[in-house]
N, C-alpha and C positions, 0 to 999 in steps of 0.2 A: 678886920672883918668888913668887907663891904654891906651895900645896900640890897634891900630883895634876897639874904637868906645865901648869899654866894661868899665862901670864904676863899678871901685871897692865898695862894703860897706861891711863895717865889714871885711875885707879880704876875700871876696866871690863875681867874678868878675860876672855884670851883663849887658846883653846887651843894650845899648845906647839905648834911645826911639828916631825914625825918627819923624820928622814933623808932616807927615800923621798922626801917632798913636798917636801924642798930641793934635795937632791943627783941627783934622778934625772929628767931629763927623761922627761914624758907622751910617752906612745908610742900607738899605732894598730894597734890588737892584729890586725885584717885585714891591715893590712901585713906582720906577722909570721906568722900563718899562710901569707899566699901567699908568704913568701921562705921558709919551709920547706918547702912544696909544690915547689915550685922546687926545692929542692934535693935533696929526695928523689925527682924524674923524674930529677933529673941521674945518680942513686945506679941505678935502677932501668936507665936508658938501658947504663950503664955497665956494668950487670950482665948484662944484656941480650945486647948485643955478646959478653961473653965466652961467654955459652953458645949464640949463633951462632957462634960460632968452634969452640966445642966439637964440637958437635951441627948441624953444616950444614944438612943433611933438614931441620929445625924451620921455616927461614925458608921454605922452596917450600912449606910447609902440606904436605908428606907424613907421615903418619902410619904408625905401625908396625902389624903383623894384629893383634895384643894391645889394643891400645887402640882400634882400630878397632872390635873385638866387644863392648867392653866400653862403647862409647860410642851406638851404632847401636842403635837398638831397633827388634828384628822387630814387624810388626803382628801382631795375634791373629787366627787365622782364626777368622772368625764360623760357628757352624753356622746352616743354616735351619730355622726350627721345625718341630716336629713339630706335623702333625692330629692330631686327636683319635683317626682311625684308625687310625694310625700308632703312636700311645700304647698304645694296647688289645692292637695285634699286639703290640708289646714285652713288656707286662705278660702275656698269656698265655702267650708264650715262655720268659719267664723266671720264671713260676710251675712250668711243665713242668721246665724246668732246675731248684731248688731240687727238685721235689719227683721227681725222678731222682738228686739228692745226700743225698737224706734216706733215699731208698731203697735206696743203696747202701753208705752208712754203717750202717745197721743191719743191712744181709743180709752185712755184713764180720765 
């Protein structure tokens, strides 16, 4: 046996087999992701069940008013735009208004 793990044969140095690569059969890593997949619906199913049992209402899809308002989005009512003459009444009015609050502020 050489140094560093490399076993000679024939005088042609070869590298040492680790543990892993004797003792452990090559596996199929998708295979193991889908038997934990698997086993964690079984987990999920199981969990499931108990808070149908808890919580009955959950399976008929009824919902309580709380989460109902809090799930539900109102639309926004749109306004219609203003004309141009429409803008101009507003702006005059509300020039009137300021300048009946400036007037009363100072004769205070």
């Amino acid at each position: 046996m050489c140094d560093h793990g490399y076993i000679e044969t024939r005088g042609v140095p070869y590298m040492k087999a680790t543990t892993w690569e004797v003792g452990l059969a090559k596996f199929d890593l998708k295979e193991y992701a889908r038997r934990g997949a698997e086993a964690r619906v079984a987990e999920l199913t199981s969990e499931l069940a108990t808070i149908y049992r808890a919580f009955p209402g959950l399976r008929r899809g009824a919902v309580s008013a709380a989460a109902a308002t809090t799930t539900v989005r109102t639309a926004r009512r749109r306004r219609k735009p203003m004309s141009a003459a429409q803008k101009r009444a507003v702006s005059v009015r509300m020039k009137k208004y300021w300048a009946s609050r400036r007037k009363a502020k100072a004769g205070a």
